[in-house]
SEVOTOR-146519 format. One line per 10 residues: number of its first residue (from 1); their letters; for each residue x, y, z of N, C-alpha, C. Coordinates in steps of 0.02 Angstrom, whole numbers, padded with zeros to 5 digits. Each point is the difference from the previous one (the first is absolute). Example, Ala and Ser with C-alpha at 12.3 -4.5 7.8 and 13.67 -1.06 7.14 Angstrom:
% residues 2
1) AS) 00660,-00284,00390,-00045,00059,00000,00045,00060,00000 ~ -00018,00053,-00036,00042,00059,00003,-00039,00055,00037
% end
This chain:
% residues 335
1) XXXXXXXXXX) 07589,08693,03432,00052,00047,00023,00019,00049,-00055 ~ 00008,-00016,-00055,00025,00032,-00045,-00055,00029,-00061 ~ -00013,00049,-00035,-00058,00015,-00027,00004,-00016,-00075 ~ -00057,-00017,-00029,00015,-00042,-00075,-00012,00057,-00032 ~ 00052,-00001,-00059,-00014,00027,-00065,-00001,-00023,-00053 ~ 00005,00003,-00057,-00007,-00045,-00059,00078,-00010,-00011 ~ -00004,-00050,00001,00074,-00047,00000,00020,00042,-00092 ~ -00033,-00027,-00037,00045,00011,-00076,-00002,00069,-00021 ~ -00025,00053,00033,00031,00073,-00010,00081,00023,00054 ~ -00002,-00064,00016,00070,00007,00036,00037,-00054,-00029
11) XXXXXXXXXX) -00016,-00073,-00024,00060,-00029,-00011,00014,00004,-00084 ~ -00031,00036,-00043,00003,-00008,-00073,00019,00075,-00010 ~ 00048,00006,-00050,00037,00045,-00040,-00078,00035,-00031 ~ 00020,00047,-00029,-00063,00036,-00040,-00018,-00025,-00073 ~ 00061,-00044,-00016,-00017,-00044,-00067,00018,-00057,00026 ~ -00009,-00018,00054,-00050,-00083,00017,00068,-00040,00039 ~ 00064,00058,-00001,00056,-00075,00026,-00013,-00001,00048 ~ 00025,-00060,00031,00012,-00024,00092,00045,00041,00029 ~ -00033,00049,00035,00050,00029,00057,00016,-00035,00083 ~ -00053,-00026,00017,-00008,-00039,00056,-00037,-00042,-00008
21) XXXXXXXXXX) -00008,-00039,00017,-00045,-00080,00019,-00018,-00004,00070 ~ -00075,00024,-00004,-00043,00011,00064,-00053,-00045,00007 ~ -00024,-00043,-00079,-00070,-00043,00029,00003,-00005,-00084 ~ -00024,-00060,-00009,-00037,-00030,-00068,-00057,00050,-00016 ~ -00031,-00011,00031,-00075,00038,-00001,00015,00084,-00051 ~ -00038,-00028,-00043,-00003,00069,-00060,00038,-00001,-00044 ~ 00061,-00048,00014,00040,00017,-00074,00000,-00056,-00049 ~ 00025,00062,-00059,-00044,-00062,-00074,00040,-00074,00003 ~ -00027,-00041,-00037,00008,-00031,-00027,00078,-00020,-00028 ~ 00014,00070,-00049,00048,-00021,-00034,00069,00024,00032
31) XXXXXXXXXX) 00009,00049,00076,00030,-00007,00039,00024,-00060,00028 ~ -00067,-00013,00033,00030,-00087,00028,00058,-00055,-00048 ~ -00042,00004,-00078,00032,-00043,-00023,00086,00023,-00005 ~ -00006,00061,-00015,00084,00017,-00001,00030,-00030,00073 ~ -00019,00017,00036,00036,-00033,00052,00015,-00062,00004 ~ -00062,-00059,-00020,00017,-00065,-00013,00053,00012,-00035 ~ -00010,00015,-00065,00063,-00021,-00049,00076,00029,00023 ~ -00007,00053,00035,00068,00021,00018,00031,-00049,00052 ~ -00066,-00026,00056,00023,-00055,00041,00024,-00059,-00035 ~ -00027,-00018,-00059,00005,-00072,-00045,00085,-00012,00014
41) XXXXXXXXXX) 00046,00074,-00041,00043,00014,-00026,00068,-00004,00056 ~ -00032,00002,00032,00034,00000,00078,-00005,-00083,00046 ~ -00045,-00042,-00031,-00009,-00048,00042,00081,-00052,-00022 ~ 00012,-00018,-00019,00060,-00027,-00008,00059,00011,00010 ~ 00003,00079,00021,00078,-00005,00002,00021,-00024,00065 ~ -00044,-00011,00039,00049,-00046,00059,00051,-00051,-00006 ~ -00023,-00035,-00080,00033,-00038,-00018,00059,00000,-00051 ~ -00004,00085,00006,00077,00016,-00031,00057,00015,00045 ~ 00063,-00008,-00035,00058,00032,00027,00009,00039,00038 ~ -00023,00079,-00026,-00022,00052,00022,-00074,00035,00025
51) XXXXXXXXXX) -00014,-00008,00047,-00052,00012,00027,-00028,00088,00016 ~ 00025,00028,-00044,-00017,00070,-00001,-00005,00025,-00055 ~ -00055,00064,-00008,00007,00055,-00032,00026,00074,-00001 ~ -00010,00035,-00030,00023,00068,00012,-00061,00037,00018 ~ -00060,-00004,00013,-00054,00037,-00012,00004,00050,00053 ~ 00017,-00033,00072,-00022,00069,00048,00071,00008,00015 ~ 00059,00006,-00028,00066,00008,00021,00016,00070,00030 ~ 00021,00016,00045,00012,00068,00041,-00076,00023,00030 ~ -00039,-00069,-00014,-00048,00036,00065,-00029,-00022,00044 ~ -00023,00033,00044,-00009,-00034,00070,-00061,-00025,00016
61) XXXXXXXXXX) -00022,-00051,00026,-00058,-00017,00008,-00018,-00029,00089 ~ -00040,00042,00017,00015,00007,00069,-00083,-00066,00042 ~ 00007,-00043,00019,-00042,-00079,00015,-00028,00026,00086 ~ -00080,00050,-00010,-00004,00016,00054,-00060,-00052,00033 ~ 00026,-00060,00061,-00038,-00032,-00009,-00055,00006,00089 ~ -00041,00043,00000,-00037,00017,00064,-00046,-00077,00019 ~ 00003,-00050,-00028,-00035,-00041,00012,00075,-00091,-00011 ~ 00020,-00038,00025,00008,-00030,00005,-00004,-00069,-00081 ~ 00060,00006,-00029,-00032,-00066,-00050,00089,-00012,-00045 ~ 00017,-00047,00043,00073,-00026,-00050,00008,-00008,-00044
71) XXXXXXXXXX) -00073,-00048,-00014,00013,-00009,-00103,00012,00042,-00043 ~ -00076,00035,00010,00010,00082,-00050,00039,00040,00021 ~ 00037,00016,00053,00055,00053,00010,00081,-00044,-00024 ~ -00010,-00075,-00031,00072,-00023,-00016,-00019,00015,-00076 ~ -00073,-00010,-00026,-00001,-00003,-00060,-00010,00080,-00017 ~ -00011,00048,00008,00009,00034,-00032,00072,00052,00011 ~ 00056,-00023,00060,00062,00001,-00004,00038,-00032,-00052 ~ -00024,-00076,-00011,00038,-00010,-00067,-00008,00017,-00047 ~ -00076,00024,-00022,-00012,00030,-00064,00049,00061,-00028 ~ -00012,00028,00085,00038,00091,-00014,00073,-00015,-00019
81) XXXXXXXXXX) 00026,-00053,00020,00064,-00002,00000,00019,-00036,-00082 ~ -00044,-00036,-00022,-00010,-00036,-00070,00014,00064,-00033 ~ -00027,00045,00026,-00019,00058,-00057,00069,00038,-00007 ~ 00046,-00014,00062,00047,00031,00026,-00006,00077,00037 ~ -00024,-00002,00037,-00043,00075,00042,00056,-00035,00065 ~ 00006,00073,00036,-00005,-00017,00060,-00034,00004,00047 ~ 00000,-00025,00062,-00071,-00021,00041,-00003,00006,00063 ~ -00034,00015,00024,00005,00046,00087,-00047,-00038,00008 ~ -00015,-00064,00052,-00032,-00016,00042,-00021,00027,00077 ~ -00053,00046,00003,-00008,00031,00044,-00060,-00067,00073
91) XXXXXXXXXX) 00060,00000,00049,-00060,-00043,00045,-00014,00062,00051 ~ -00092,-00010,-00016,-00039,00032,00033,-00002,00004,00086 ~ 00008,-00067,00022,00002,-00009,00041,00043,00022,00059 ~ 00074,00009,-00014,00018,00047,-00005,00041,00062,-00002 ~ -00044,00017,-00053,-00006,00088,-00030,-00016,00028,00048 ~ 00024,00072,-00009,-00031,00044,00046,-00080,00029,-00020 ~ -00030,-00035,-00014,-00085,-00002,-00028,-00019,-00035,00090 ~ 00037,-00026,00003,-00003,-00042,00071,00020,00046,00074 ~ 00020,00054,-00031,00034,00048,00060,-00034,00065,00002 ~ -00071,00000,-00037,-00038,00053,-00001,00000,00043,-00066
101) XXXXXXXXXX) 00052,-00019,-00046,00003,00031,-00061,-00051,-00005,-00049 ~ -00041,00037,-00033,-00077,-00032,-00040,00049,-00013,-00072 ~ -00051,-00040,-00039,00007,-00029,-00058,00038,00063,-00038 ~ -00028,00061,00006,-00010,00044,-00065,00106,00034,00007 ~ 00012,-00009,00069,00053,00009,00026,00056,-00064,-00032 ~ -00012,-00060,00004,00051,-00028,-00019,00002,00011,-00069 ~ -00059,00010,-00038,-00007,00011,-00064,00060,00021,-00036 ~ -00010,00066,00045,00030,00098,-00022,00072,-00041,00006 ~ 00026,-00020,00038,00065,-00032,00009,00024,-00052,-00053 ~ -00033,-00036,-00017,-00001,-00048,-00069,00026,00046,-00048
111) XXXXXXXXXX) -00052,00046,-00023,-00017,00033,-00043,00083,00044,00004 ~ 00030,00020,00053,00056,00033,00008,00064,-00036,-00023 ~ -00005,-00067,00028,00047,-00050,-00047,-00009,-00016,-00065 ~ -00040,00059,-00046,00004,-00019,-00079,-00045,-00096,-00011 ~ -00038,-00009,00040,-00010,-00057,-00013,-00047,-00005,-00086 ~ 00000,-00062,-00027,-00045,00019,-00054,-00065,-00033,-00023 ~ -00007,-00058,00058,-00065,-00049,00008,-00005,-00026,00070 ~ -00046,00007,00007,-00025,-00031,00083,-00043,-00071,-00011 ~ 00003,-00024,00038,-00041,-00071,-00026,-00019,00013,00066 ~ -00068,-00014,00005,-00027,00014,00066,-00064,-00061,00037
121) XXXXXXXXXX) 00011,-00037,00063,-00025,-00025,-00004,-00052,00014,00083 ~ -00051,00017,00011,-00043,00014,00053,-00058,-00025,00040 ~ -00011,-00031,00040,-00075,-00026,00031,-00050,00060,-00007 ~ 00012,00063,00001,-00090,00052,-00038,00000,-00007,-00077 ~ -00058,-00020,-00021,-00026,00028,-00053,00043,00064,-00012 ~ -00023,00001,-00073,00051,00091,-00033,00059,00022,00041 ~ 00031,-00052,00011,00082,00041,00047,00025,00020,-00075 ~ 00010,-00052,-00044,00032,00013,-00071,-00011,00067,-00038 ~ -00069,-00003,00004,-00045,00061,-00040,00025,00059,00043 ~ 00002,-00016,00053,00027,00089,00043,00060,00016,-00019
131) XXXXXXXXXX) 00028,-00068,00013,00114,00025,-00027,-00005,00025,-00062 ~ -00054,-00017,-00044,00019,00014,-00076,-00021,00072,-00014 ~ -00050,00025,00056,-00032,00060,-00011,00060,00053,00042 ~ 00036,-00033,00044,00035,00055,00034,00077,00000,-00004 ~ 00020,-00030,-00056,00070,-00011,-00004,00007,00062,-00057 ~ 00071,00010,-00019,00023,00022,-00076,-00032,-00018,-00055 ~ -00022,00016,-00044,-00011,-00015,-00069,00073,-00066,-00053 ~ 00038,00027,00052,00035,-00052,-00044,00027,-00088,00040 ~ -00058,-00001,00044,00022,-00057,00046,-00039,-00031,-00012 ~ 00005,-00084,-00037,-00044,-00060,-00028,-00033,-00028,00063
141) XXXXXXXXXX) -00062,-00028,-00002,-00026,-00017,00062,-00040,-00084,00002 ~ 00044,-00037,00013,-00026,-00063,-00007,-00039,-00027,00051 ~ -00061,-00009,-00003,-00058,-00023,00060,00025,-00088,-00001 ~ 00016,-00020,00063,00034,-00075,00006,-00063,-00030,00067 ~ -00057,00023,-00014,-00064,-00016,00044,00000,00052,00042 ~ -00055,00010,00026,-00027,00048,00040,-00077,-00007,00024 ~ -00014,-00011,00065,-00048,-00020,00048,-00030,-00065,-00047 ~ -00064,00019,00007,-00038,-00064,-00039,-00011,00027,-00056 ~ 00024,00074,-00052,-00029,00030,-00038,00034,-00038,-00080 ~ 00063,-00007,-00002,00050,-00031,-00056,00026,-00025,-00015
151) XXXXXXXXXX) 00040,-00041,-00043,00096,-00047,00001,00003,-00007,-00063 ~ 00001,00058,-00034,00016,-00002,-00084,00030,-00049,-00043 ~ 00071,00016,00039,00056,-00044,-00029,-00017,-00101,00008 ~ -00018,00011,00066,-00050,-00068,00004,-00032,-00026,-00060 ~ -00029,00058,-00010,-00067,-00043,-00053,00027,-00013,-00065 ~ 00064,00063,-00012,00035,-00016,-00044,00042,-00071,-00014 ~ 00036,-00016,00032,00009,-00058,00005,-00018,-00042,-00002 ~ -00071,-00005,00009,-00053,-00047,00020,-00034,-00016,-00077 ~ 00001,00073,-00026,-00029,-00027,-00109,00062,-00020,-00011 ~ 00074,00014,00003,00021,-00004,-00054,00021,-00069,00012
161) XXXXXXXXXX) -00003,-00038,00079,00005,-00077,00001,-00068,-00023,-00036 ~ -00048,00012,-00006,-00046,-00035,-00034,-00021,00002,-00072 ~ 00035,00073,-00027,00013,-00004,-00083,00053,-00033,-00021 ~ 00069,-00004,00058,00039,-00055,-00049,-00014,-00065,00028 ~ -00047,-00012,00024,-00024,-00090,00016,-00067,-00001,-00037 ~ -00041,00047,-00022,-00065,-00011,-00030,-00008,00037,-00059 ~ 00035,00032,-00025,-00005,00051,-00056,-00047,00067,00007 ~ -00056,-00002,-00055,-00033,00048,00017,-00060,00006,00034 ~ -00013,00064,00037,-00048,00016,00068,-00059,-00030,-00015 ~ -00033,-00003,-00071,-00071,00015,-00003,-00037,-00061,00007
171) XXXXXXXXXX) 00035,-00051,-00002,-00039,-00064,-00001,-00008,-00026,00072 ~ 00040,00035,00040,00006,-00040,00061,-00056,00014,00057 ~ -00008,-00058,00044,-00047,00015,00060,00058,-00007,00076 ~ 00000,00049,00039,00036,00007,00039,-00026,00004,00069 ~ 00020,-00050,00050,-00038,00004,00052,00063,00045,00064 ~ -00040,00041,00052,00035,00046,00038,-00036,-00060,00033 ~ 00054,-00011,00084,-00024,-00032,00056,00026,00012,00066 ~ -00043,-00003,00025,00027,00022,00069,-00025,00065,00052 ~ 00042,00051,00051,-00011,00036,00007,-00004,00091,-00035 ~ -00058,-00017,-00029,00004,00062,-00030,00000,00085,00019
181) XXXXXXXXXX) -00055,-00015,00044,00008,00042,00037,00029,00066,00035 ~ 00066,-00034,00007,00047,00002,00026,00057,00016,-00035 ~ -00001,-00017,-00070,00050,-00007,-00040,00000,00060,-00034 ~ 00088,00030,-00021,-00009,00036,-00038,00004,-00003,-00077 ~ 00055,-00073,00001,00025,-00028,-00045,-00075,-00022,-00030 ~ -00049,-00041,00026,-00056,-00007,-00047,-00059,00064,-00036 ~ 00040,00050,00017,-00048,00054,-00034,00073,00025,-00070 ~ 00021,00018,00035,00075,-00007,-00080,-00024,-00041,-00060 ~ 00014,-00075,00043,-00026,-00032,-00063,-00059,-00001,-00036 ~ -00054,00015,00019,-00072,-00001,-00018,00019,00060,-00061
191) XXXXXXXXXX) 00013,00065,00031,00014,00049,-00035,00044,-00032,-00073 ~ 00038,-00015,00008,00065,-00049,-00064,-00045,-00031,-00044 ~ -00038,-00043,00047,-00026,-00064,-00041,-00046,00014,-00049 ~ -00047,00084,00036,-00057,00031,-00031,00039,00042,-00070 ~ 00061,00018,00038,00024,00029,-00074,00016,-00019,-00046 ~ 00013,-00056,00018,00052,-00043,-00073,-00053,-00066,-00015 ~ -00047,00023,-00005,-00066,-00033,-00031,-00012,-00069,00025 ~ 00032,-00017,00050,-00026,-00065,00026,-00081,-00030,-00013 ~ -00001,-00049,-00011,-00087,-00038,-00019,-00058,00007,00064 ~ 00051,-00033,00059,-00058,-00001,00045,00051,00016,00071
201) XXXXXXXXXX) -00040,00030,00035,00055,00004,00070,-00042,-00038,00063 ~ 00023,-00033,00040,-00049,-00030,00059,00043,00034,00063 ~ -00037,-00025,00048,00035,00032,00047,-00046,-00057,00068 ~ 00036,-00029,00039,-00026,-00070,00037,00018,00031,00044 ~ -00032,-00009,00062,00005,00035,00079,-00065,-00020,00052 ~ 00010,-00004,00069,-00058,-00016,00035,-00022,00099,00000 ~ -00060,00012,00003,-00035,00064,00001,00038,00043,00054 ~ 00021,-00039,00049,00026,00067,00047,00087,-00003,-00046 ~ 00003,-00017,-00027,00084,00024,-00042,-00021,00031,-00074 ~ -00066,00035,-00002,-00009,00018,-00082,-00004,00068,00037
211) XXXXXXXXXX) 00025,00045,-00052,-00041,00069,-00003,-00050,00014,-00016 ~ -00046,00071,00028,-00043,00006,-00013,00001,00027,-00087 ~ -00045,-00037,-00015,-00025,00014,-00072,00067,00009,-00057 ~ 00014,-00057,00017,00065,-00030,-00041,-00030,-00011,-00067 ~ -00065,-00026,-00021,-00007,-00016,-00036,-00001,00071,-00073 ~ 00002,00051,00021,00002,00066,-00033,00073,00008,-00021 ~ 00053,-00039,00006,00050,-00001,-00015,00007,-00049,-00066 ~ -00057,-00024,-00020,-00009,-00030,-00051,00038,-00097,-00010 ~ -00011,-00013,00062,00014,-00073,00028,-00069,-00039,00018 ~ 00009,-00050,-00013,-00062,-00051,00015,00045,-00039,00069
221) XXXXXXXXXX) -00062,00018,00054,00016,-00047,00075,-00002,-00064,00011 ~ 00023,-00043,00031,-00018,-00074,00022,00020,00024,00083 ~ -00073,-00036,00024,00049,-00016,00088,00008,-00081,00005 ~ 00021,-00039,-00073,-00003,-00070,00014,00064,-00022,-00045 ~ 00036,-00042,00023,00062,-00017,-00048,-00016,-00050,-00057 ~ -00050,-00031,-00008,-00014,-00036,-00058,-00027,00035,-00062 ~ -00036,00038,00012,-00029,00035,-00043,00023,00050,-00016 ~ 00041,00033,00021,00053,00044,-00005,00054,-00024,-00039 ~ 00035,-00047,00005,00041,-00033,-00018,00015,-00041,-00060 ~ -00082,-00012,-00024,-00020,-00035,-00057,00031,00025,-00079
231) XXXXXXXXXX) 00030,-00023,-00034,00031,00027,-00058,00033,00042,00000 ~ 00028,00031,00068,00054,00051,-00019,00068,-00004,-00033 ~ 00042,00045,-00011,00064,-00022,-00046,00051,00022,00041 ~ -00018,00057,00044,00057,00022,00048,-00024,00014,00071 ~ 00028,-00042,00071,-00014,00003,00038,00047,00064,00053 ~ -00040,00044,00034,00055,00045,00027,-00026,-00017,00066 ~ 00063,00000,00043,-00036,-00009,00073,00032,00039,00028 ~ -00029,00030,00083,-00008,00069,00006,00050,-00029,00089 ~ 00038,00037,00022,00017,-00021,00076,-00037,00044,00030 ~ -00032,-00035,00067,-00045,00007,00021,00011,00059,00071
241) XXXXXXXXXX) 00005,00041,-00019,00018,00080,00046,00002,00001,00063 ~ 00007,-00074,00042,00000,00027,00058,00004,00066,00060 ~ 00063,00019,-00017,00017,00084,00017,-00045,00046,-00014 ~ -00038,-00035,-00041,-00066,00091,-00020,-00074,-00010,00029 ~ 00002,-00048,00027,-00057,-00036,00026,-00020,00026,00056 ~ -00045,00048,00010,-00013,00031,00071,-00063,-00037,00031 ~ -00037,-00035,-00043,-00027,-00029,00051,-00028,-00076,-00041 ~ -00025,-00056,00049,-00020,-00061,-00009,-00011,-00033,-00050 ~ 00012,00011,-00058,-00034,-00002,-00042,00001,-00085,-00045 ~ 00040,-00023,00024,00015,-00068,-00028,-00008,-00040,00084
251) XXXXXXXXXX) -00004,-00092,-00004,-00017,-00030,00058,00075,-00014,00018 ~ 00040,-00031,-00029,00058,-00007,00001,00027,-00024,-00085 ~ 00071,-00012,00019,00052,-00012,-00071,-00025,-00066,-00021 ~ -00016,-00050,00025,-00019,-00061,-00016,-00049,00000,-00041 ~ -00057,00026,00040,-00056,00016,-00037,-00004,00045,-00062 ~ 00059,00045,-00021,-00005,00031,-00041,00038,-00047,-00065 ~ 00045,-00046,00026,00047,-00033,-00040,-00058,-00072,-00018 ~ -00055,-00015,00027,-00040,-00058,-00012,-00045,00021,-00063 ~ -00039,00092,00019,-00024,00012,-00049,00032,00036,-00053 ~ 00049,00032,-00007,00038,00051,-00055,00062,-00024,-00013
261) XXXXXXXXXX) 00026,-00022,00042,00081,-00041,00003,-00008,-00031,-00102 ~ 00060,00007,-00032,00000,-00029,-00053,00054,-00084,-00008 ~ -00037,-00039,00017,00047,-00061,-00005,-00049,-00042,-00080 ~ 00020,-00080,-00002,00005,-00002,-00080,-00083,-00027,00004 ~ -00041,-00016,00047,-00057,-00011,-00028,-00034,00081,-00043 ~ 00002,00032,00053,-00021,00056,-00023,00021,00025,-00048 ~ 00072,00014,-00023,00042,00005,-00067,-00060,-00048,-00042 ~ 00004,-00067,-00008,-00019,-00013,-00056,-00074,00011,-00041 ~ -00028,00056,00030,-00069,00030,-00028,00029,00037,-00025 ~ 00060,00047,-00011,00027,00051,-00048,-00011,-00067,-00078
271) XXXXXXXXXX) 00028,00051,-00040,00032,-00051,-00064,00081,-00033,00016 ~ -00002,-00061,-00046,00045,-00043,00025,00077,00044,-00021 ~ -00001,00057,-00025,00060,00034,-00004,00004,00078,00035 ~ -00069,-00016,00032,00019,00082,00064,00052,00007,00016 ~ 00021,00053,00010,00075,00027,00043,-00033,00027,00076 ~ 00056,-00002,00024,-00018,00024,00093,00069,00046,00003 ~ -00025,00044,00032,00030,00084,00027,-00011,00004,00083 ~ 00043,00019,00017,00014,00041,00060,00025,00066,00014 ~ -00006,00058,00027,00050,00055,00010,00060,-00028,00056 ~ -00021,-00049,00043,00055,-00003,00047,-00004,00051,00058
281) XXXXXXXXXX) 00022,-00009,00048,00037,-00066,00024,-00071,-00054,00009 ~ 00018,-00069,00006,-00078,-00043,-00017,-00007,-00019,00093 ~ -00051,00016,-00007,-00004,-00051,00067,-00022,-00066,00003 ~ 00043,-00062,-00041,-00027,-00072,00026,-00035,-00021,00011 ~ -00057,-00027,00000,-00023,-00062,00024,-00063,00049,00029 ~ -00010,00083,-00012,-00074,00036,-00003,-00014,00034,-00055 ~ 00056,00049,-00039,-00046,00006,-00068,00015,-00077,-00064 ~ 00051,-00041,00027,00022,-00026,-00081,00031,-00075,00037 ~ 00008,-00044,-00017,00026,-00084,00029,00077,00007,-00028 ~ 00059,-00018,00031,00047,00012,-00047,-00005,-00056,-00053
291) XXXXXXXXXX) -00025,-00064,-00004,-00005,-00032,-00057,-00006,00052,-00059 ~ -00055,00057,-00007,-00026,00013,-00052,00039,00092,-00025 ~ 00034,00019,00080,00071,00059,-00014,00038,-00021,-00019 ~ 00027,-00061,00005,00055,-00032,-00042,-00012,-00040,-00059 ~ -00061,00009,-00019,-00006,-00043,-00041,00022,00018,-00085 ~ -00023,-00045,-00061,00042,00007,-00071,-00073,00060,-00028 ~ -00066,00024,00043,-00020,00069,-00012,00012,00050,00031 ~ 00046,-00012,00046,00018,00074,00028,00043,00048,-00037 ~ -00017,00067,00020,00030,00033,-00043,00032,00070,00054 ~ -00005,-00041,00050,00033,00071,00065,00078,00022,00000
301) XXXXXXXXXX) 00033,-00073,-00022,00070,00054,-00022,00035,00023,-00068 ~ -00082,-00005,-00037,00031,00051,-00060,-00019,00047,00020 ~ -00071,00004,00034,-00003,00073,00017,00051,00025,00047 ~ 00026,-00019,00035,00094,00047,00028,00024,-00006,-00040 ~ 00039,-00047,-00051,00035,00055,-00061,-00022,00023,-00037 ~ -00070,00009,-00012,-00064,00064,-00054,00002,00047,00045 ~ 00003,00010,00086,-00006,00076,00012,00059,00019,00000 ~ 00062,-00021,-00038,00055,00039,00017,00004,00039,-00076 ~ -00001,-00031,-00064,-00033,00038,-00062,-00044,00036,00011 ~ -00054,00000,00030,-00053,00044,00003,00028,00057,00017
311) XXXXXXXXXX) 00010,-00001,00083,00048,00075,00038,00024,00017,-00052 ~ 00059,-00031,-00054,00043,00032,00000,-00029,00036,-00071 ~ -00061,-00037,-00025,-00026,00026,-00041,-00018,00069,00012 ~ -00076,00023,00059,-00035,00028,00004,00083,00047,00033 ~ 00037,-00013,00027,00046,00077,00022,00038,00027,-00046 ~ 00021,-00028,-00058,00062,00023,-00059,-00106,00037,-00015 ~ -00057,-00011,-00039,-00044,00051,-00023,00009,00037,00036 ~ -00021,00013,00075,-00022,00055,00035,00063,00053,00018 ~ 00064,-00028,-00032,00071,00038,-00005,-00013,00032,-00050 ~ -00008,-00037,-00057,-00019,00031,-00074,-00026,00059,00000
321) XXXXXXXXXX) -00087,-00004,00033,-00041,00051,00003,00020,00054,00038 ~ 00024,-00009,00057,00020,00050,00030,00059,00057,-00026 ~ 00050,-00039,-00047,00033,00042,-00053,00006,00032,-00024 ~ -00084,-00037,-00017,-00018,00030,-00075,-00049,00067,00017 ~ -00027,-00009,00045,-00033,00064,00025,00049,00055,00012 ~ 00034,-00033,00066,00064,00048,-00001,00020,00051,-00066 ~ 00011,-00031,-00031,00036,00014,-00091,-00068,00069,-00028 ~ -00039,-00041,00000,-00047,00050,-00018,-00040,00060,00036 ~ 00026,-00016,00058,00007,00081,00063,00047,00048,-00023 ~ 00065,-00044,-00027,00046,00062,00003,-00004,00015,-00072
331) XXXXX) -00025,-00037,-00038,-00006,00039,-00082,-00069,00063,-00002 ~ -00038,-00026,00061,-00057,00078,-00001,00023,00054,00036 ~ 00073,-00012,00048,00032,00026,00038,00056,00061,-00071 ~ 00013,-00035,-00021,00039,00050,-00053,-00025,00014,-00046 ~ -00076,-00001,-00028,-00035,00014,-00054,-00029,00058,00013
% end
């Protein structure tokens, strides 16, 4: 639906800051890590007194969510509000987007309320990449998933739970499982994992849930859970997309939970100190056993309080950058 352009001539400043967060894919290295560390810095204060900063104070951050998802529309409300922003939850459903009004229309109206970040979340591919191309220059644009193409902040969350449970990237072997396919969240991470020098990446799936020529993404395939599974250090498991599924492609959930399902026989071909990941919400007893979601390797509800550092990480940068551009418009403006 929406036409691709190169994501990082739109979300990077001209000397490299974060103006928007549209996709892992292309940006360096030492970007990412700032974000970890700014997330690091942020992971604890839940457990302070005061649960806020000043970072986005007097500004607005407007949670446009065209696709359906509680978690990420509570978590990146609390982030904005951590930051102390205020926050316009717009339901799509409905909006007058619903009464014949097009996207580019509610936009212009946003854009009229002085808003100063959109967090945007969409079922097409590039909905993000279009808002970022057709908004103001001074409106931050946070991609919160979009079709099967992204989920940044996802993946974000997703290293910085496994650098503070495993340290550093390079030694590790990391297995992706599940529906890939399908997923947008497993191309984020691939992108992450490739950047921040991960050792080995796998990626476990029956053939009709792999992409074509996945392997050019610089991942080694398994369509078998043992061998896949063998010595890894971090297990990520993938929920299995029902909703995107247009046609047959699996026999049923049983069958998918007999062969891919992660319960503890299968766990114990990882190493005896693998960690296990979820994005959530899990579906039970077909991608994961709750013995082994609840278990002393799970690591699914640090990742909900790691994506609330993250957000609030990746939105105080892309405030920054946008500033800072700002700033340096109007100094060529009076020069």
């Amino acid at each position: 639906m929406f036409e691709a352009t190169d994501p990082n001539a739109i979300q990077l400043t001209p000397d490299g800051q974060l103006r928007h967060f549209l996709t892992i894919e292309g940006l360096p290295r030492e970007l990412l890590t700032e974000i970890l560390d700014t997330a690091d810095s942020f992971v604890d204060m839940s457990q302070q007194q005061v649960k806020k900063v000043p970072l986005l104070r007097g500004k607005t951050v407007a949670n446009l969510f065209f696709e359906n998802s509680t978690r990420t529309l509570s978590t990146f409300e609390l982030a904005a509000k951590r930051l102390s922003a205020d926050v316009l939850n717009l339901n799509i459903n409905t909006s007058s987007t619903k009464k014949g009004e097009t996207l580019k229309d509610t936009l212009m109206t946003l854009e009229a309320m002085h808003s100063d970040m959109f967090v945007v979340r969409h079922a097409d591919s590039g909905a993000a990449h279009f808002i970022a191309q057709h908004v103001t220059p001074n409106v931050a644009v946070i991609n919160a998933g979009d079709g099967r193409h992204a989920h940044p902040t996802q993946a974000m969350l997703d290293m910085l739970t496994i650098r503070r449970h495993k340290g550093a990237f390079e030694p590790l072997t990391v297995a992706i499982v599940g529906d890939i396919l399908h997923s947008r969240v497993a191309r984020s991470q691939i992108h992450a994992l490739r950047t921040l020098g991960v050792g080995e990446i796998r990626v476990i799936a029956p053939k009709t849930l792999l992409p074509r020529h996945i392997e050019a993404l610089g991942v080694k395939v398994y369509t078998e859970m043992t061998p896949g599974l063998r010595d890894v250090d971090v297990i990520m498991m993938l929920r299995l997309q029902k909703e995107r599924m247009q046609s047959a492609l699996l026999p049923n959930e049983s069958e998918f939970y007999k062969l891919y399902g992660l319960n503890r026989d299968k766990l114990a071909y990882a190493k005896p100190d693998a960690v296990v990941m979820h994005p959530g919400p899990i579906n039970r007893g077909v991608e994961i056993e709750s013995e082994v979601a609840d278990g002393p390797r799970s690591l699914i509800l640090d990742q909900v309080t790691n994506g609330i550092a993250v957000r609030m990480a990746v939105m105080s940068k892309a405030m920054s950058g946008q500033l800072s551009q700002r700033e340096e418009l109007i100094q060529e403006e009076q020069a």
